[in-house]
C-alpha positions, 0 to 999 in steps of 0.5 A, spaced: 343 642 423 338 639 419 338 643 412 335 640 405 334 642 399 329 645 397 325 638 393 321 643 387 329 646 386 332 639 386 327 636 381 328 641 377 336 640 376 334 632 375 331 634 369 337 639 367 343 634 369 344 627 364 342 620 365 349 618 367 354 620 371 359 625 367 365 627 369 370 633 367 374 634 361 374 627 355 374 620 357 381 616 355 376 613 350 376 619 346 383 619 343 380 625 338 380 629 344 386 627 347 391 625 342 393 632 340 395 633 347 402 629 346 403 634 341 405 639 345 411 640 350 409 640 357 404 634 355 410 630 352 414 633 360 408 630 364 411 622 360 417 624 363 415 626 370 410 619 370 418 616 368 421 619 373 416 617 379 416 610 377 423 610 379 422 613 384 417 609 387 412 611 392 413 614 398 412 611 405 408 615 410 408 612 416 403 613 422 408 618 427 409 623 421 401 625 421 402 625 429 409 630 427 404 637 426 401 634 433 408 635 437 410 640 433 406 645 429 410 643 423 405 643 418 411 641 412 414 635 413 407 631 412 405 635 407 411 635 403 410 626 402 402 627 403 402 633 396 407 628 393 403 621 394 397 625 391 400 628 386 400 621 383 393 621 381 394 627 377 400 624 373 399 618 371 393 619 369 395 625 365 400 620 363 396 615 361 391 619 357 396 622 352 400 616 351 395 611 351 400 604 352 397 603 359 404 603 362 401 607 368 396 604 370 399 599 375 403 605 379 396 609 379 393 602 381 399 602 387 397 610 389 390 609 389 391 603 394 396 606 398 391 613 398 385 609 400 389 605 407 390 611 410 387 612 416 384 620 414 384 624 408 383 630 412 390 634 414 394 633 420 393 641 421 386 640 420 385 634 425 388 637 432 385 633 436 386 627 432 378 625 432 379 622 424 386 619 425 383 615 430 377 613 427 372 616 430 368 621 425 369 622 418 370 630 416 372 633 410 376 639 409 380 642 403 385 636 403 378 630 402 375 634 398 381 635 393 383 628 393 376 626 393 374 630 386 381 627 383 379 620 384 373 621 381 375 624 375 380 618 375 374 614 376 371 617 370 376 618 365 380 612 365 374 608 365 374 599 365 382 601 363 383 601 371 381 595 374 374 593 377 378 592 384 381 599 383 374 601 381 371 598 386 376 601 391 375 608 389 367 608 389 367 605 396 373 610 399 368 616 396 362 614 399 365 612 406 369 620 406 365 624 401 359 622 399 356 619 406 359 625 411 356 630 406 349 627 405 349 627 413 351 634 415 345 636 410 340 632 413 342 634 420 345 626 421 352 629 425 356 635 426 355 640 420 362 642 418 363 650 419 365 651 412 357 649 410 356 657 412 363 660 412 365 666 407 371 664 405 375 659 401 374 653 405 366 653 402 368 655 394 374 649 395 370 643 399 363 645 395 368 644 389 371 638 390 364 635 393 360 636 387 365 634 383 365 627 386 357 627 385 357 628 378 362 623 376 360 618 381 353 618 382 349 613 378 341 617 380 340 624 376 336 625 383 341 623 387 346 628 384 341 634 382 341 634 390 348 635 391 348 640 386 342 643 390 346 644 396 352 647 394 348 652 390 344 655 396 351 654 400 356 658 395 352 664 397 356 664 403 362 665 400 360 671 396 358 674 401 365 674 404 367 679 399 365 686 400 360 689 395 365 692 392 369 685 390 375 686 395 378 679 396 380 680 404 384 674 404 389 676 399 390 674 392 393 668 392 386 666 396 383 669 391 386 665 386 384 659 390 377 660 392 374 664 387 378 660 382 374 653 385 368 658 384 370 658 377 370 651 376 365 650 381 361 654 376 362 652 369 363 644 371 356 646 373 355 649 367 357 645 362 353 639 366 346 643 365 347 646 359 348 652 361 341 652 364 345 653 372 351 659 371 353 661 378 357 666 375 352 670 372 350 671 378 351 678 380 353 678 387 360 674 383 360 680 378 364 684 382 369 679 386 370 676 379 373 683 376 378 683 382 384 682 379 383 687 374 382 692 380 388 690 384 393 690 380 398 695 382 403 696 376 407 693 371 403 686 374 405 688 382 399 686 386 398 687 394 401 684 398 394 684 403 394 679 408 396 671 408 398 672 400 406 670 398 408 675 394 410 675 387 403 672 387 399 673 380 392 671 377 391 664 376 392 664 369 386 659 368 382 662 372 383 669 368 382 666 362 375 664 363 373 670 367 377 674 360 373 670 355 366 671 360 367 678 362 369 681 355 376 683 358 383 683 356 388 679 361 390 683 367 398 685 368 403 680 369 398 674 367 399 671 359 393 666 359 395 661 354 392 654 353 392 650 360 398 646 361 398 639 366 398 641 374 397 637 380 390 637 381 387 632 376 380 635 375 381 642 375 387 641 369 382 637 365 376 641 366 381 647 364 384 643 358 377 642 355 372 647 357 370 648 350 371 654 346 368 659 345 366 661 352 358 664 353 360 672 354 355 674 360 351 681 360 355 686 366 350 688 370 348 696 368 350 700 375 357 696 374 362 701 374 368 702 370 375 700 370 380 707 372 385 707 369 388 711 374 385 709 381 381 703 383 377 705 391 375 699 394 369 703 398 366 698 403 374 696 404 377 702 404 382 700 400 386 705 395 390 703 389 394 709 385 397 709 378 400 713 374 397 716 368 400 712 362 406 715 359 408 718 366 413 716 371 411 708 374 410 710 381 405 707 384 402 706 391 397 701 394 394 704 401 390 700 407 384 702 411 379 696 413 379 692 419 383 687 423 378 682 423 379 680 416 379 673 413 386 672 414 388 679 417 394 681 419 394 688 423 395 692 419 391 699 419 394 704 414 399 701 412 401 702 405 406 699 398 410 703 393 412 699 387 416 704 382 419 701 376 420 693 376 420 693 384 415 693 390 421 698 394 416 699 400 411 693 401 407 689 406 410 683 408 404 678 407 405 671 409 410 667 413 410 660 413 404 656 416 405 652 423 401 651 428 401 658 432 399 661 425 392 660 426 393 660 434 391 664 440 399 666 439 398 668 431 400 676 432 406 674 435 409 674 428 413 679 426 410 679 420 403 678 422 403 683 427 402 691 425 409 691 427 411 688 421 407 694 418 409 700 415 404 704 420 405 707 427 406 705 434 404 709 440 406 708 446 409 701 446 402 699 443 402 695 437 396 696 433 389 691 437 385 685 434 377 686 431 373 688 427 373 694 432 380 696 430 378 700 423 380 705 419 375 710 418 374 715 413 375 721 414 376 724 407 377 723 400 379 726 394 380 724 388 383 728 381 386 727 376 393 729 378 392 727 385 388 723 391 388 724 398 386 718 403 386 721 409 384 716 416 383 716 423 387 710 426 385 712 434 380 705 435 386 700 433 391 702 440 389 701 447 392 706 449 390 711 455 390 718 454 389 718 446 385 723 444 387 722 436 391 719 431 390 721 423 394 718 418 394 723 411 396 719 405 397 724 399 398 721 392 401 726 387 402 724 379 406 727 373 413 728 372 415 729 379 411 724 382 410 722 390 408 720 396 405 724 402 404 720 409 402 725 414 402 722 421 398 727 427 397 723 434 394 728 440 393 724 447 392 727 455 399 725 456 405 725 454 407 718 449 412 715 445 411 714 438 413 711 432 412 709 425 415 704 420 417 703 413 418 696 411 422 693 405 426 687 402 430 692 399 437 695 401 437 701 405 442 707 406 441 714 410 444 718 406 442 725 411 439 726 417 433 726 414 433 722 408 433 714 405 434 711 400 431 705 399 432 700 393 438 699 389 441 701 381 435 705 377 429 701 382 430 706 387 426 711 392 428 717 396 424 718 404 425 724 406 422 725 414 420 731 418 418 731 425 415 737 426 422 739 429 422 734 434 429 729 435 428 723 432 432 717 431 432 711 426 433 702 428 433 698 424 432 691 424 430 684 420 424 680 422 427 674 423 421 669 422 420 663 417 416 667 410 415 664 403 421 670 401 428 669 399 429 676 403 426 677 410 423 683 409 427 689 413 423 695 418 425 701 418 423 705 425 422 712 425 422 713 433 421 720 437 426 720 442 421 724 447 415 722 449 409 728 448 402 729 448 402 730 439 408 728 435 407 729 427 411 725 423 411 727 415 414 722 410 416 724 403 417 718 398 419 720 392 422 715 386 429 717 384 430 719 377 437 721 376 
C-alpha cells in the first residue's frame, strides 16, 4: 500500500532539520554535559551495575529458546535473556559516558556483535509463523524498533570511541532491519505493517524508535526530513485511538507506554526543528495528554481498566515533561525528579538531557477543567468519584464503554473502591501474557472474562465480546454531594428472553459516604442471576447479608438486598497467572431460584469505627 509523503512538507522539514545527523541527549564528547552526572548515586549505581554484567558475561540465547513461545506459548523465558542481552546497550554506554575510562567499550562491542548475529530482532510472540526467524521477511515491531533506536543513540553518542568494525556493524544492521524495511512499506515496495495505521501504542512506539534510528544514522537532511514526514502524518492514527475526551482504553501502564513514546517522539522532534514541529501542540494530543491527571482515583490509585498491572502509576519522565508543558503540578502518587538511568538508552538520555525550562503550550479555549470532585469520561463512559477534600478518602471508579476496547477486558459495569491506602474492591487487570492472551482463546481468562468482574452474570451468561456489547447511558447526575450513573447492560448477554438489565450506581460523599450498586434484570422467563465482587483483600461475612472486605483501618462494609429473594454467597480464587503477589478473589452473590426479574442492591460503606 503505497503512501509517500507529501514532497512540498518533506522539503519543508529539510530546511528545519540540521546539516548532520544528530541524535539524542550529548555526545560522550562533551564531558561538561556528562561529568556532572557521576556526581549522583544512581549514575554512580549504573558503574556498578556495568561491573557486574562483566562479570557476569553475556548471556547465551541459542536458537531453540526463540522456537520455545512456538511450542509453548511462553512468552517469559526468551524475554527474560532477550531483555537482558539488550539491557547492555543501555548499560554500558551509560557506564561508559559518566566514567569516560573506556573500560566498557569491549563488552558493549561483544553485546553489539552478539545482537547483530541474530537471526531477527522481532519477538517470538510477534513472529508466529516463524517468517523472520527463517529469513524470509524482515519486519518490525516494538522489540526492533527499540533496539534499533538504541543502537543508533549508541551509534551517536559514544562516536569514534567505538570501533569503526563496530560502527560499521551497526549501520549495516539498521539499514537491513529498520531503515530499509520502512522506506519499503512507504513506497508500497512490500507488506505494510499494521501498526502504520493502528490506534494503539504499537504506532507512538515503532514510529518512535524508526525515527530515532533516521535522525542519528542518516547523513541526508532529505533522506531523514522524509522519515519525519511519515511518522508525522502517521502518528495520527494513534491519537485517533482515544477518545475525544482523552480516555486511554489500553489502561494506564499503555498510557505510559505509548503516549509516553508520543512524548518523546514529540520533543525529539521538537528539539530536532528548533521548535519548528511540536507534535504535542497538537490539539487532538491536548486531551490524551491530561489523562492521568483525570484518572487518578485518590491518594495516587489509578484504574485498574484493562491490560494495566496494578499499582501502575504515571511514568515519572513523561509527567515531568507533560508538567513543565502543560502548566500542572504533578498528578497523585508520581514524584517527578531529575530522570534517573533506565533500560532503554535513547529515552533515558533524551530525558536527562532535555534542556530547561520546557516551552508552555497555550490550552486550547474549550478545554474543560480539572474537577476536583469527579472526572466523566463522556465518549468513554467512564466515572471516577472523589471526596471532597477534608472528607472521608472514600472514592469509586465505574465502568461503561464497550468490550471492543484496545486491550479489552468484558467488563461492562464494572466498578473499583479505594478507601483509605487500599483499592478494597477492584479490577482485576492483566494477568501474565502467553499465547492464549492475545488468541482466539483470550477471554477464557478468569480475569479476562466478566467473570473476573464485579458485574452481573445472567442465566449462566457471561458477558459477549464487541463493540455491540456496551453500556449505554441512560442517566446522569452530577451534584456536589452526589453522582448517579445509571446503565443499561441488556446488549452485552446473549441471553433469550431478557427484556432489561440496569445497573444504577449511586455515589454519596460527606461524613457517611457510600456506594449504591442497584442491579433490576427483567426477562420472559425465569433465569438464574448473579453478581460479583472482586478483591485482593480478606473478606469475612459477619451476617446473612453483610461483608466486610479489607483488614485493620482499610475496611469496607457490603450490605446486600435482594428484594426479598433467597441468596447465597461462593467464593473462590481466580487461579490464573497475574503479575499480583495475591490473586484476586470473586465474591459471588447468587440467587438461588431462577425468576423473570431479580433485583439485587449493594451498599458499600467504608468502616469508620
Amino acid at each position: 500500500m503505497a503512501n509517500p509523503p507529501n514532497e512540498a512538507r518533506v522539503r519543508a522539514l529539510t530546511s528545519w532539520l540540521p546539516p548532520r545527523p544528530a541524535g539524542v541527549g550529548r555526545p560522550v564528547a562533551d564531558r561538561a554535559a556528562w561529568a556532572p552526572l557521576l556526581q549522583q548515586p544512581a549514575w554512580q549505581a549504573v558503574i556498578r551495575e556495568a561491573e557486574q554484567l562483566v562479570r557476569e558475561g553475556l548471556p547465551d540465547q541459542p536458537d531453540d529458546l526463540y522456537l520455545d513461545y512456538s511450542r509453548t506459548g511462553n512468552r517469559e523465558r526468551w524475554q527474560r535473556v532477550a531483555f537482558a542481552r539488550r539491557g547492555r546497550i543501555a548499560t554500558f554506554v551509560l557506564a561508559e559516558a559518566v566514567e569516560n575510562r573506556g573500560r566498557f567499550l569491549a563488552p558493549l562491542e561483544e553485546t553489539i556483535q552478539a545482537l547483530c548475529a541474530e537471526r531477527t530482532w522481532v519477538y517470538p510472540a510477534h513472529d508466529g509463523a516463524l517468517r523472520n526467524f527463517r529469513g524470509e521477511v524482515v519486519e518490525m515491531d516494538l522489540g526492533s524498533t527499540a533496539l534499533s533506536w538504541d543502537l543508533a543513540t549508541a551509534h551517536w553518542l559514544l562516536g569514534d570511541k567505538l570501533s569503526e568494525s563496530a560502527r560499521r556493524l551497526i549501520r549495516e544492521n539498521l539499514q537491513r532491519r529498520t531503515l530499509r524495511p520502512f522506506r519499503a512499506m512507504i513506497r508500497g515496495e512490500q507488506p505494510e505493517a499494521f501498526w502504520l495505521r493502528a490506534t494503539h501504542n504499537w504506532n507512538a512506539v515503532c514510529l518512535a524508535g524508526t525515527v530515532g534510528t533516521a535522525l542519528a544514522m542518516l547523513d541526508s537532511p532529505e533522506d531523514r526530513a522524509w522519515f519525519v514526514a511519515v511518522a508525522e502524518e502517521r502518528i495520527r492514527s494513534f491519537l485517533a485511538g482515544f477518545t475525544p475526551d482523552g480516555y486511554c482504553s489500553e489502561g494506564l501502564g499503555y498510557w505510559n507506554y505509548g503516549f509516553g513514546h508520543f512524548v518523546w517522539l514529540s520533543e525529539m522532534l521538537r528539539l530536532a526543528t528548533e521548535g519548528k514541529l511540536d507534535l504535542l501542540a497538537d490539539p487532538q494530543a491536548q486531551m490524551p495528554a491530561r489523562f492521568p491527571w483525570r484518572a487518578e482515583i485518590l491518594n495516587g490509585f489509578y484504574p485498574t481498566i484493562s491490560d494495566c498491572t496494578p499499582g501502575t502509576r504515571p511514568d515519572s519522565r513523561v509527567v515531568r515533561v507533560l508538567s513543565g508543558r502543560l502548566g500542572l503540578p504533578p498528578p497523585g502518587g508520581v514524584t517527578p525528579g531529575r530522570p534517573q538511568p533506565g533500560r532503554a538508552l535513547a529515552i533515558t538520555v533524551l530525558a536527562a538531557f532535555l534542556p530547561e525550562p520546557l516551552p508552555p503550550l497555550e490550552p486550547p479555549k474549550d478545554l474543560p477543567p480539572l474537577d476536583p470532585l469527579r472526572t466523566w469520561f463522556t465518549d468513554a463512559g467512564v466515572l471516577i468519584c472523589r471526596p471532597r477534600p477534608g472528607e472521608v478518602p472514600f472514592a469509586v471508579c465505574l465502568k461503561g464503554g464497550h468490550n471492543a476496547e484496545h486491550h479489552n477486558h468484558n467488563d461492562l459495569g464494572s466498578f473499583s473502591v479505594v478507601f483509605r491506602s487500599r483499592m478494597l474492591l477492584c479490577d482485576p487487570g492483566a494477568e501474565v501474557y502467553t499465547a492464549r492472551t492475545f488468541s482466539a482463546r483470550r477471554y477464557e481468562s478468569k480475569v479476562l472474562s466478566s467473570y473476573g468482574h464485579s458485574v452481573p452474570v445472567v442465566d449462566g451468561r457471561l458477558q459477549q465480546t464487541g463493540a455491540h456489547a456496551r453500556a449505554r447511558v441512560l442517566e446522569t447526575d452530577f451534584r456536589p454531594g452526589a453522582d448517579r450513573l445509571r446503565l443499561e447492560l441488556k446488549s452485552a448477554y446473549d441471553v433469550p428472553g431478557l427484556t432489561s438489565l440496569e445497573r444504577e450506581f449511586f455515589f454519596q460523599r460527606g461524613t457517611a459516604p457510600e456506594l449504591q450498586i442497584n442491579d433490576s434484570m427483567t426477562a420472559t422467563r425465569p433465569v438464574s442471576f448473579e453478581t460479583a465482587l472482586i478483591t485482593w483483600s480478606p473478606w469475612t461475612r459477619r451476617e446473612p447479608n453483610i461483608l466486610r472486605v479489607g483488614e485493620g483501618p482499610d475496611t469496607v462494609e457490603i450490605r446486600i438486598d435482594p428484594a426479598g429473594a433467597a441468596f447465597e454467597i461462593r467464593a473462590e480464587t481466580l487461579e490464573e497467572e497475574v503479575p499480583t503477589p495475591q490473586r484476586p478473589r470473586r465474591v459471588a452473590i447468587r440467587l438461588t431460584e431462577p425468576a423473570p426479574e431479580a433485583r439485587i442492591r449493594l451498599f458499600i460503606r467504608p468502616v469508620l469505627d
